[in-house]
N, C-alpha and C positions, 0 to 999 in steps of 0.2 A: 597592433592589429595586423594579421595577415591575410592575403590575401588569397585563399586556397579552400578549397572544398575538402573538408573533412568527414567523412565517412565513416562511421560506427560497424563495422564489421558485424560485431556481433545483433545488431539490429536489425540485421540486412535489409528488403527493401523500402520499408519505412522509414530506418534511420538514414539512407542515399534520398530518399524522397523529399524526404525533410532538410536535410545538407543543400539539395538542388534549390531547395524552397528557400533559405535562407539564404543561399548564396546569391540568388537570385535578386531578393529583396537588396542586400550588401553592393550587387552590381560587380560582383567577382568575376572578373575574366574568364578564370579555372572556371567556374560554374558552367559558364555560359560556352565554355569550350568544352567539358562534357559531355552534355547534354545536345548540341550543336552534332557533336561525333560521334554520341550511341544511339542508333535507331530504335532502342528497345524504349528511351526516354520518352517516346511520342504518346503512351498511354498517360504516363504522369503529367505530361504538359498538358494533357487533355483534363486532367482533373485541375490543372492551376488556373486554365481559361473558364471551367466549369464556377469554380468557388470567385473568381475574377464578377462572370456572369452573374451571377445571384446577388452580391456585394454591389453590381451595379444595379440591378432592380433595386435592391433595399432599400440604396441612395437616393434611389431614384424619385419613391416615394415622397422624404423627407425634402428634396431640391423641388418636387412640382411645386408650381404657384398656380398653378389651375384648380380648379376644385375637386378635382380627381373623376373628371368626369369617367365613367366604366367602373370608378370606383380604385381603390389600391392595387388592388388585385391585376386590374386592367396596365398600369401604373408599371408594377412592378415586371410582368410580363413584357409588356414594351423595353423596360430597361436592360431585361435580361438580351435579347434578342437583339437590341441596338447594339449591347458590349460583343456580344457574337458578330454580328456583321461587321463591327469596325474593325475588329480585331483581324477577320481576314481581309479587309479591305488597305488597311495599313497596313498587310505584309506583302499582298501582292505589290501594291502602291511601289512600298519599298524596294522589293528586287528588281522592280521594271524600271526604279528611279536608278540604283545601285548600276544594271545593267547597261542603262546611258552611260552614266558616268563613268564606267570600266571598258565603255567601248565594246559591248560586247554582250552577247545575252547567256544569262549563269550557267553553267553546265546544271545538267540534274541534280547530281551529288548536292551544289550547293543549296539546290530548292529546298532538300530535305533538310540539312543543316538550317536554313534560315526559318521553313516550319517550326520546328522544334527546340530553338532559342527563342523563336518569335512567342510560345507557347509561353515559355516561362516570363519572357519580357512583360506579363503580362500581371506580373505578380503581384505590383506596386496599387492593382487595381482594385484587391480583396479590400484597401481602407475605402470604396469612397461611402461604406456604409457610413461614415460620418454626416451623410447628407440629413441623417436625423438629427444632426444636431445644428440649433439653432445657430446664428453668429460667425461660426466659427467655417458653417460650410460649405460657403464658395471659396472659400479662400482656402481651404486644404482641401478642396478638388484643384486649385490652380498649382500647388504645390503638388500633390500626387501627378499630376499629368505632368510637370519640368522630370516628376523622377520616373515616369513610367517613361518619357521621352529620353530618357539618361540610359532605362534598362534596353532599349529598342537598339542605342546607339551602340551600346557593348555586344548584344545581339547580333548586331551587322558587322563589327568588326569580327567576332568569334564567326561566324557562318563560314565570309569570305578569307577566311586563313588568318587574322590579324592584322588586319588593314591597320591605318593610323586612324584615332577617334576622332581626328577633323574630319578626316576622309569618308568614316564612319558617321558620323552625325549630316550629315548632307544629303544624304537617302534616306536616312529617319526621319529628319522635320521634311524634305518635301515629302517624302511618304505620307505625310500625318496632314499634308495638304486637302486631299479629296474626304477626310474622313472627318476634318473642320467644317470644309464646306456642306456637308451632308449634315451633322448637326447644325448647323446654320439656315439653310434654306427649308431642309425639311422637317429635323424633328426642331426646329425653334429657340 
């Protein structure tokens, strides 16, 4: 298995979207360092945070233990909107962690880069529709969230030019600090 984003020329931007889309899931550096360096990519990470969002409402549904008070509907809407807010809450979280720890606050450039990997970082989140299923679905939301936290860590490395993934992984879990305790205290 390699590790490199392969691109369908004759697909054009569907088959690069798809490449980005898998590679992303794979946790491929090249991925994440494409996408990270083409500004054009930020449309399509808006569609990976989008199918991200709706994958968590649907979850969302199937994980309440409430009675759905508002109804599913209500339910699934909350989920959407929660996966949105954390999603940019973990990325600022991130650079501002990142920025301590580099001594230093990111140039612009790197904001856009870390946008736009952060986008795709986000890709491990299309499974938690699993939360319809019975048994199995806290436990492979504890699993998607170690590899969405896996995809955040390649994301920060790729943003900041190739950091090392220790170095890397230290801005991503405390990132994902403020966006535990927000689930925690307020959504429950």
């Amino acid at each position: 298995m390699t590790d490199t984003v392969t691109s369908v020329p004759s697909a054009g931007i569907t088959g690069r979207f798809a490449s980005r889309v898998v590679g992303a899931l794979r946790l491929s550096r090249h991925a994440y360092e494409d996408v990270a360096t083409d500004g054009m990519s930020l449309p399509q990470g808006a569609l990976v945070l989008i199918a991200a969002a709706v994958a968590s409402g649907a979850g969302a549904i199937g994980l309440s233990t409430e009675t759905l008070n508002g109804g599913p509907g209500t339910v699934f809407v909350s989920g959407m909107f929660s996966a949105l807010f954390a999603w940019l809450l973990w990325t600022v979280s991130t650079m501002v962690a990142a920025g301590i720890l580099d001594r230093g606050v990111p140039e612009k450039r790197i904001w856009g880069r870390m946008f736009r990997a952060s986008l795709f970082a986000q890709a491990p989140v299309v499974f938690w529709v699993v939360g319809f299923v019975p048994v199995i679905d806290k436990y492979a939301i504890l699993v998607i969230l170690a590899w969405q936290v896996a995809a955040m860590t390649v994301a920060v490395r790729q943003a900041f030019g190739g950091m090392s993934y220790g170095w890397a992984l230290a801005p991503a879990v405390i990132g994902y600090v403020p966006v535990a305790l927000v689930n925690f205290f307020i959504i429950g």
